[in-house]
Biotite code that builds the C-alpha atoms (Angstrom):
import biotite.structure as struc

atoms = struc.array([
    struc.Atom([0.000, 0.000, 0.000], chain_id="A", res_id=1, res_name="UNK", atom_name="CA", element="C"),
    struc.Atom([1.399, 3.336, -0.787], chain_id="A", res_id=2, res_name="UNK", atom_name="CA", element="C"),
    struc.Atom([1.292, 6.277, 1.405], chain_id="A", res_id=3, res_name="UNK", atom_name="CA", element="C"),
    struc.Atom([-0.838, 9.414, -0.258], chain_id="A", res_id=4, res_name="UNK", atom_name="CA", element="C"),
    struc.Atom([-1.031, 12.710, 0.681], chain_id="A", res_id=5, res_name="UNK", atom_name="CA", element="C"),
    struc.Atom([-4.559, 13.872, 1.351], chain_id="A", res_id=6, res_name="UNK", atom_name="CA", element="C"),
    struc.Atom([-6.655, 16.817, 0.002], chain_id="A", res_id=7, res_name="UNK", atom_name="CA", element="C"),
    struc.Atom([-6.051, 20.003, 1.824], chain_id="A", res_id=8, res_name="UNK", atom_name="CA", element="C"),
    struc.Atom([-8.643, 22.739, 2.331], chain_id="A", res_id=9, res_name="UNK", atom_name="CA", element="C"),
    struc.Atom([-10.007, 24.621, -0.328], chain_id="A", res_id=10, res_name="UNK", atom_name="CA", element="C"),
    struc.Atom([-13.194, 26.573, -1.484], chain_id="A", res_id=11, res_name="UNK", atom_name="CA", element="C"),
    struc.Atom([-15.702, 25.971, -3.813], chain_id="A", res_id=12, res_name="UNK", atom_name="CA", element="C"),
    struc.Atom([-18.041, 28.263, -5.795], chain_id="A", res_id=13, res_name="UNK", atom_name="CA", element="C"),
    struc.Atom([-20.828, 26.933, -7.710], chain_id="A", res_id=14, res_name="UNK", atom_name="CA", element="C"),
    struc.Atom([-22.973, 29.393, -10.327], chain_id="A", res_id=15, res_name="UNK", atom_name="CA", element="C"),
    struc.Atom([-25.883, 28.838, -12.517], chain_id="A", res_id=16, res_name="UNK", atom_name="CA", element="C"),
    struc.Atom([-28.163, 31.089, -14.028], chain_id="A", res_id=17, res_name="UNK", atom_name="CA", element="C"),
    struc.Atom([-31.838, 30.514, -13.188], chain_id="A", res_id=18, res_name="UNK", atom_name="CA", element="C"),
    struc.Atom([-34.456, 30.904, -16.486], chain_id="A", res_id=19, res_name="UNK", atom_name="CA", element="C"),
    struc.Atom([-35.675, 34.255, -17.600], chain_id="A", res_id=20, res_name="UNK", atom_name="CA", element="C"),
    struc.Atom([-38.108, 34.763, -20.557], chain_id="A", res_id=21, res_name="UNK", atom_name="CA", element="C"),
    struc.Atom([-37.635, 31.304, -21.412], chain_id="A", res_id=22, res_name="UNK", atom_name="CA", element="C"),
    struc.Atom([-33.596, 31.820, -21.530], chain_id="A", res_id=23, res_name="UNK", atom_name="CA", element="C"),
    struc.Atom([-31.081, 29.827, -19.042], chain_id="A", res_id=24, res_name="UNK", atom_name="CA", element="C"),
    struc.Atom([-27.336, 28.635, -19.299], chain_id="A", res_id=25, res_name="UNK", atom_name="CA", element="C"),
    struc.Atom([-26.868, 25.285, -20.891], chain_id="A", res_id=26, res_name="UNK", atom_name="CA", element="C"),
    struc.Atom([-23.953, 24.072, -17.996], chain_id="A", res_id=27, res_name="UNK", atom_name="CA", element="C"),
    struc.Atom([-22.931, 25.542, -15.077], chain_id="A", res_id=28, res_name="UNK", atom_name="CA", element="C"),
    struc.Atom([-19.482, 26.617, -14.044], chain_id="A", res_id=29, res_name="UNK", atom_name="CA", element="C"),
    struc.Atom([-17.069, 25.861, -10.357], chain_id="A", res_id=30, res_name="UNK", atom_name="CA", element="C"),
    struc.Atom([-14.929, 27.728, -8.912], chain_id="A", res_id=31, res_name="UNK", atom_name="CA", element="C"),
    struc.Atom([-12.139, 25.298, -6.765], chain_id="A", res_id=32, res_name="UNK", atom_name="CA", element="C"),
    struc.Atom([-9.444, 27.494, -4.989], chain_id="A", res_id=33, res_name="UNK", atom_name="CA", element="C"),
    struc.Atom([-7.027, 26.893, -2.480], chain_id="A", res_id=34, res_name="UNK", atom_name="CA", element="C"),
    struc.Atom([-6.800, 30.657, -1.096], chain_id="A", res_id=35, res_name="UNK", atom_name="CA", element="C"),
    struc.Atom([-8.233, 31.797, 2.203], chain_id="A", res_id=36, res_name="UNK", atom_name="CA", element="C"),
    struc.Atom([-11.501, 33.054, 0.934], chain_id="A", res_id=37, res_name="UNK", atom_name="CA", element="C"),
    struc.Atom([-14.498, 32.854, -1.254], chain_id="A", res_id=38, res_name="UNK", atom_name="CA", element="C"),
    struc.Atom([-13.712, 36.690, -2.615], chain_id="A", res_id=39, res_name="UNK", atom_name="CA", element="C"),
    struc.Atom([-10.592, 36.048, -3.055], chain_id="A", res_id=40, res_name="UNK", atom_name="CA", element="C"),
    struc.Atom([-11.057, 32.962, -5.153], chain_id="A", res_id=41, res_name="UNK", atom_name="CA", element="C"),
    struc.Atom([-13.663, 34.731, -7.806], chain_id="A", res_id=42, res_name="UNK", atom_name="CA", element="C"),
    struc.Atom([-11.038, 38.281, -7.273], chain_id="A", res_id=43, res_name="UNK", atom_name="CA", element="C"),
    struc.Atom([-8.039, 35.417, -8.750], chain_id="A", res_id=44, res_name="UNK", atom_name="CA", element="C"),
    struc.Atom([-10.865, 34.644, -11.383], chain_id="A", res_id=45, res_name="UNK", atom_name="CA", element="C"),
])
């Protein structure tokens, strides 16, 4: 058995648009970031 490191911490941002007028995203896009903060994740974006 080999010895793994494991996943650290890190922050996740999910977005998808809701329907309007009949119009909505397809897919929806995440955010995964290993800085301190939800702001500063989407700020790096």
């Amino acid at each position: 058995m080999a010895k793994q490191a494991g996943v650290g911490l890190f922050n996740v941002a999910g977005y998808w648009k809701r329907a309007y007028r009949g119009h909505c995203e397809k897919s929806a896009w995440f955010l995964l970031a290993n800085l301190p903060s939800l702001g500063a994740a989407v700020h790096a974006y």
